[in-house]
C-alpha positions in Angstrom: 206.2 16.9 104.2 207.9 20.2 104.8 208.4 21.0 101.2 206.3 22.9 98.4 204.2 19.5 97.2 204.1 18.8 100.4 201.9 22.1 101.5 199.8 21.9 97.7 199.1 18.2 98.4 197.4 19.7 102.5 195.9 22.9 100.9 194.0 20.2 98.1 192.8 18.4 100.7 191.0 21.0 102.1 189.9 23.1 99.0 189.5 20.7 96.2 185.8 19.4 95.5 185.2 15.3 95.8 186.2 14.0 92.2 182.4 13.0 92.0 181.5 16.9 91.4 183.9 17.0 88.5 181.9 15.7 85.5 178.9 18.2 86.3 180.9 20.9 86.8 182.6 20.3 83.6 179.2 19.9 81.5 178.1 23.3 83.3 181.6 24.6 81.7 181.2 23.1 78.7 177.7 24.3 78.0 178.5 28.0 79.3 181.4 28.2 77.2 179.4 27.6 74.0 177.3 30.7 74.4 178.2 33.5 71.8 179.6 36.3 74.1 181.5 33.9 75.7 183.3 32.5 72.4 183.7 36.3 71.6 185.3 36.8 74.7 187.5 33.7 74.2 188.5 35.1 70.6 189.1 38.4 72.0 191.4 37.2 74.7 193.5 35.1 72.2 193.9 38.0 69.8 195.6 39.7 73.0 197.7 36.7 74.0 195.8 34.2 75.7 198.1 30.9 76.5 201.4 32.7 75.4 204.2 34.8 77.4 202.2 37.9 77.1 201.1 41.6 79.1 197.9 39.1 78.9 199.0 36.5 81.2 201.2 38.8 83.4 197.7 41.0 83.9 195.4 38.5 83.5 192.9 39.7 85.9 192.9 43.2 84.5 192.5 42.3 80.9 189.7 40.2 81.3 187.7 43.0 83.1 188.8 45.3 80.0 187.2 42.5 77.7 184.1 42.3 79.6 180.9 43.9 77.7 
């Protein structure tokens, strides 16, 4: 496995929870993501380019610290 899905497929092994974590993480997700100031972040980000070839996703880090309250 000396190829790039070769290394993902080691570095998952070692980083990725146990699938039985998934579901509650997801519900903690879930539930956070309903909360006002985090839907007015979400809007906020899409208005800037959120999920399209964008200065958004090329910075991604940066603009969400400039979108933080």
């Amino acid at each position: 496995m000396a190829n790039a899905a070769g290394t993902k497929a080691y570095v998952d092994q070692v980083t990725l929870p146990p699938d039985s974590e998934l579901p509650p993480a997801l519900s903690d997700f879930f539930h956070a993501f309903r909360r006002p100031e985090t839907l007015a972040r979400a809007a906020k980000l899409e208005g800037l380019g959120l999920n399209v070839d964008s200065d958004l996703e090329r910075r991604l880090g940066a603009r969400i610290v400039e979108t933080a309250p």
